[in-house]
C-alpha positions in Angstrom: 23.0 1.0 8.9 22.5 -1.3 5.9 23.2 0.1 2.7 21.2 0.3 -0.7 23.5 -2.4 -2.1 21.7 -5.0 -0.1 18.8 -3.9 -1.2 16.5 -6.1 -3.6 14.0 -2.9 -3.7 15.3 0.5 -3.2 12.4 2.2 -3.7 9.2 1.1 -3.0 4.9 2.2 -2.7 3.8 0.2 0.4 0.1 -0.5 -0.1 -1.6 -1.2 3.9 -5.3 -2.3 3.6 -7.3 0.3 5.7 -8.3 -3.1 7.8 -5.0 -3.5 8.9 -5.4 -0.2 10.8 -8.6 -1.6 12.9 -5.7 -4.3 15.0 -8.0 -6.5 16.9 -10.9 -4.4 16.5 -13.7 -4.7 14.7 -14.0 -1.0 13.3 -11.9 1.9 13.8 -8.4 2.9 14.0 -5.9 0.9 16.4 -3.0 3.3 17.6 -1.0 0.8 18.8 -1.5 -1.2 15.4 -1.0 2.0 13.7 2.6 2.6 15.7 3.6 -1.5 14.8 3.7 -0.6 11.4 5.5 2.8 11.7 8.0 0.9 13.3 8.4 -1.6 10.4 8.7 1.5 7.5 11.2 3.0 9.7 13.1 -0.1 10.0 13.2 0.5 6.2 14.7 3.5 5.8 17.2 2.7 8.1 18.0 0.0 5.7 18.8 2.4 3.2 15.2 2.1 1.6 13.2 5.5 0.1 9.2 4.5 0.6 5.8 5.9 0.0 2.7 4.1 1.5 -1.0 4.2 0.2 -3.5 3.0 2.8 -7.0 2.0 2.4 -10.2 3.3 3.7 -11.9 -0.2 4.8 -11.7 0.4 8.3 -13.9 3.4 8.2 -15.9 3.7 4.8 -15.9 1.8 1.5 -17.8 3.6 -1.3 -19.5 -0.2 -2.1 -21.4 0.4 1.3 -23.0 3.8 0.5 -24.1 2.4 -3.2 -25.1 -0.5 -1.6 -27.5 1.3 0.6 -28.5 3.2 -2.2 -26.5 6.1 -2.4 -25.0 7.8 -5.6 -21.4 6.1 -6.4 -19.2 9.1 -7.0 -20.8 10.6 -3.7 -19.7 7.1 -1.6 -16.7 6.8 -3.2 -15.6 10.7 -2.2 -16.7 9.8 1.2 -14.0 6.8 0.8 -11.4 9.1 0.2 -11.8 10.9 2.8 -11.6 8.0 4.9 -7.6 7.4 3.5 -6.8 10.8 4.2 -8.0 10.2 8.1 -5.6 6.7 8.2 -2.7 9.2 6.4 -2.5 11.5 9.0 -2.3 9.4 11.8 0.1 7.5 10.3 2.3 10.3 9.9 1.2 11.0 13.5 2.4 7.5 14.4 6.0 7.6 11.8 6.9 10.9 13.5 6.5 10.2 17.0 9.4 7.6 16.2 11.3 10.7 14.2 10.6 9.9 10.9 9.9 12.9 8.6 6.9 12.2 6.9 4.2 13.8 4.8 1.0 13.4 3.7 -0.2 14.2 0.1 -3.6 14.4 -1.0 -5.1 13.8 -4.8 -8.1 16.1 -3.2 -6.7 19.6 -2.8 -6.8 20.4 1.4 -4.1 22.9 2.1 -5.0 22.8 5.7 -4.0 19.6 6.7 -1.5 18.0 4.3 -0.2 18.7 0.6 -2.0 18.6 -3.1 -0.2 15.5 -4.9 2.8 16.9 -6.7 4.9 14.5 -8.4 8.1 16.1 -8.4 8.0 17.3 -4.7 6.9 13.8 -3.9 10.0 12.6 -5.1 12.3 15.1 -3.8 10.7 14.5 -0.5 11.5 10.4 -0.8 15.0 11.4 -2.3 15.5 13.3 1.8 14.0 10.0 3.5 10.9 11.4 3.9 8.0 9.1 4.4 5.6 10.2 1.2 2.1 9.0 2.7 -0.6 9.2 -0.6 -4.1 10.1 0.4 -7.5 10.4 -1.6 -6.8 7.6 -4.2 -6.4 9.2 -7.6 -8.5 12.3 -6.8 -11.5 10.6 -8.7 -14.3 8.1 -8.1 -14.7 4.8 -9.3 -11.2 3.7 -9.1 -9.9 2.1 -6.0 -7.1 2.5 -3.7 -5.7 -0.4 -5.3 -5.6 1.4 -8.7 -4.4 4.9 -6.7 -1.7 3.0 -5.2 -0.6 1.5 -9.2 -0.7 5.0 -10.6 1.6 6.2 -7.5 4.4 3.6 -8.2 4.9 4.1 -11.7 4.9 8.3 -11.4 7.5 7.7 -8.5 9.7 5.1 -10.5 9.4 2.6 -7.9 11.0 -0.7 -8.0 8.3 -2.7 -6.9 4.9 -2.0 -5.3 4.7 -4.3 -2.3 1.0 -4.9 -0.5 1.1 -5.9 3.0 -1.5 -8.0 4.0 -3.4 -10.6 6.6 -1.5 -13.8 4.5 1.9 -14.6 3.8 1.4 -14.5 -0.2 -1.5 -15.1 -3.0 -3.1 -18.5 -2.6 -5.2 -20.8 -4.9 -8.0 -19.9 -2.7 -9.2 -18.4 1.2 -6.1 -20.2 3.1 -8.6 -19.2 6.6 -11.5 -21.0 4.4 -9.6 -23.9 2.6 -6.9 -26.0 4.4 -6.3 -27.0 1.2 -5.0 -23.9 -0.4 -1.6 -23.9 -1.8 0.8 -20.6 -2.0 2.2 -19.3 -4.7 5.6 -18.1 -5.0 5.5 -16.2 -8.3 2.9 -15.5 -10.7 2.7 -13.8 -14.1 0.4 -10.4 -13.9 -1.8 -12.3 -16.6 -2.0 -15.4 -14.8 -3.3 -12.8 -11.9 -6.1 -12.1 -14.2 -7.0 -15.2 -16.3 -7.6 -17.3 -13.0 -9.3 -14.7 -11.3 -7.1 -14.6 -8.2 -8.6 -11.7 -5.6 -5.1 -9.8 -5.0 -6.3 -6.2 -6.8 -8.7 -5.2 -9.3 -7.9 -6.0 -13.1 -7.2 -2.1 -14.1 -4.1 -1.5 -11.4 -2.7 -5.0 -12.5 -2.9 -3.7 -16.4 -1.1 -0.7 -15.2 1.8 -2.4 -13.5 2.2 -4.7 -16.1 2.5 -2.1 -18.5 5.1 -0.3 -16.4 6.9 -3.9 -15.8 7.0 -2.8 -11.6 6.4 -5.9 -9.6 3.8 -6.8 -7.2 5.1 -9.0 -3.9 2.3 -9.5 -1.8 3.3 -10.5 2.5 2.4 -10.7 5.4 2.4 -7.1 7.2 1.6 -8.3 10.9 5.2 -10.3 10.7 7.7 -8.3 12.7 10.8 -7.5 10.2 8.3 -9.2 7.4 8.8 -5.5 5.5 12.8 -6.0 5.5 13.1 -9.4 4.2 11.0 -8.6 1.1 12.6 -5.3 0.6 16.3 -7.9 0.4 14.8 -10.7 -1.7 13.9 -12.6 1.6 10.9 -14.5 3.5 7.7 -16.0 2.2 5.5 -13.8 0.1 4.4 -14.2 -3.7 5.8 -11.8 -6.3 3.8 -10.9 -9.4 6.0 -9.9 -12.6 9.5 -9.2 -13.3 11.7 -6.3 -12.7 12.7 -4.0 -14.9 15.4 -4.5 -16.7 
């Protein structure tokens, strides 16, 4: 096993876009995508790294559909939620059938079926190499998963939040739309903003920056793509500095 000293990250949020789950599909949930990346976040922790993922609710429900149909926005946006705590669990499904302890904690109370958010046992959990899986965004509507995912790094001191997606980095514009799109390899968080560039919404970049915990934004569907950022390695973009 690798150890922490080779680490660029030691511990790390892991933000998965809820499309990501859907594979090849149009709609849904994947379980053979889903088991592709458990194998990557338990490549992880065998490299010495403690992680906690946040995963989006695309694939089922965005709260932007229900408002655009008309519905109330707090009501849609719930109904959002609930879609992230249904890609939580079977991610933990998919992370413990390969043996990793994992759990799922929820910023909507459901003592059923996984834990309320508690910071402290969150972090005692990731100190034992448990996989802490963060459902239900903040608790609240009308801030995204994005913005859920911010607020998660900086209560569990993270290093870095990393946000795996379909590209290998932020571009100047749509790579799949523009052959003409160049990649950048770092960017200042206000440089994020000031030019507009689509990689999260303005209020969970404000709250990294204030918290100086860098973004790296890669490509998820790479095999080993997680383990090269996680030791300063492969092509991805990274957003701010770290602290010092």
């Amino acid at each position: 096993m690798t150890g922490q000293g080779d680490l660029k990250y030691k511990r790390v949020l892991l933000k998965i876009s809820g499309e990501a789950l859907m594979g090849d599909q149009g709609y849904g949930i994947d379980v053979p995508a889903v088991t592709k990346y458990a194998e990557e976040v338990k490549s992880a922790i065998e490299l010495g790294c403690q992680i906690c993922l946040v995963i989006g609710g695309g694939n089922i429900w965005r709260g932007k559909w229900g408002v655009d149909a008309g519905m109330e926005r707090a009501q849609a946006d719930h109904m959002g939620m609930l879609a992230t705590v249904m890609n939580a669990l079977v991610m933990q499904n998919a992370l413990e059938n390969i043996g990793v302890p994992t759990r799922v904690q929820s910023g909507i109370p459901m003592m059923s079926i996984c834990e309320p958010f508690i910071r402290r046992r969150a972090i005692r959990h990731m100190e034992k190499n448990r996989v802490v899986i963060f459902a239900a965004g903040t608790g609240n509507p009308f801030f995204t998963t994005d913005t859920g995912a911010a607020l998660r790094a900086a209560e569990m001191n993270c290093d870095a939040m990393l946000k795996g997606t379909q590209v290998d980095g932020v571009y100047t514009a749509d790579p799949k739309a523009d052959p003409d799109a160049t990649r950048f390899d770092t960017l200042d968080y206000m440089e994020v903003l000031s030019k507009e560039l689509k990689v999260m919404d303005a209020t969970a970049i404000s709250l990294l920056k204030e918290n100086k915990i860098p973004i790296v934004v890669f490509r998820i569907r790479e095999k080993g793509a997680l383990n090269k950022v996680l030791q300063g390695q492969g092509v991805s973009t990274t957003i701010g500095k770290m602290k010092s």
